[in-house]
N, C-alpha and C positions, 0 to 999 in steps of 0.2 A: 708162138705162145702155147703153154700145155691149159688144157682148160677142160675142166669134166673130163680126164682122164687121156682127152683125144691131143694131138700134135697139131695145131693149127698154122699151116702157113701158105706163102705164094712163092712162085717161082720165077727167076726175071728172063728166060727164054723156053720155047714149049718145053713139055716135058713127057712120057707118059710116062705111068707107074707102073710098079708089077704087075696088077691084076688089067691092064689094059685103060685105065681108065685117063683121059687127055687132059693136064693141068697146062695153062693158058699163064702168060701175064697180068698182072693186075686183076687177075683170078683169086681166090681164096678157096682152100681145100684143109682136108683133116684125113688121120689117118689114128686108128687106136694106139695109142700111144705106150700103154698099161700091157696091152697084149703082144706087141712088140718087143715088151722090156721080157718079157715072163716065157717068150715063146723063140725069140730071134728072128719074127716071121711077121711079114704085114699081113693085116687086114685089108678088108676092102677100102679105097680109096674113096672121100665124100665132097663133094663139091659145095662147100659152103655158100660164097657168090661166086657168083657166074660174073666174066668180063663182060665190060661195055662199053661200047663207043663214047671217049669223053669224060670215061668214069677210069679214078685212079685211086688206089689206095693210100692216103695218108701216115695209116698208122693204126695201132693195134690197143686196149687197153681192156683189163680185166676186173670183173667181181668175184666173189666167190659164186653166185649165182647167174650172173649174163656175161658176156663179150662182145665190146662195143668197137666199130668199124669207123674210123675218122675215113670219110671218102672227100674226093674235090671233084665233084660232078658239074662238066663246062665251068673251072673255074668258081664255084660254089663249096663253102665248107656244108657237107651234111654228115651226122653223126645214126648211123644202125643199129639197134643192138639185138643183140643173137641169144637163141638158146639151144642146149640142146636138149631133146631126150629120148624115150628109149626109139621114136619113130623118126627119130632125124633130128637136123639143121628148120631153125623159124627163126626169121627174119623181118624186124618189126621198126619202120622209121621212126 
């Protein structure tokens, strides 16, 4: 998902990125999106959620202001929603 400018996504085997930085499964990370279109060059890598034991990503959906994380945490639907700004990734059940 593109959301506030950044590339939002997960990877389904490790991965690391250019800048070194380790994306997991059932992870969630971002990556400037805007400045990659303008430049051909990433930015630094941002770890939205952090994987968990037991915690799996459902699914993705967006506002124009938040980005909301369908998780199934042990089998439980719980729903995140996300913001960014200019100090990061907040995360808010």
């Amino acid at each position: 998902a593109i959301f506030k400018g950044q590339l939002v996504f997960g990877v389904r085997s490790p991965w690391t990125a250019p800048d070194g930085t380790r994306c997991l499964p059932d992870g969630l990370y971002s990556v400037d999106f805007d400045g990659w279109v303008e430049t051909g060059a990433f930015g630094p890598f941002e770890t939205v959620l952090e994987p968990a034991p037991r915690v799996s990503i459902a699914g993705l959906a967006r506002t124009q202001d938040r980005l909301f994380i369908n998780l199934m945490d042990n089998v439980r639907g719980k729903v995140v929603a996300c913001d960014r700004t200019a100090d990061g990734w907040s995360l808010k059940p």
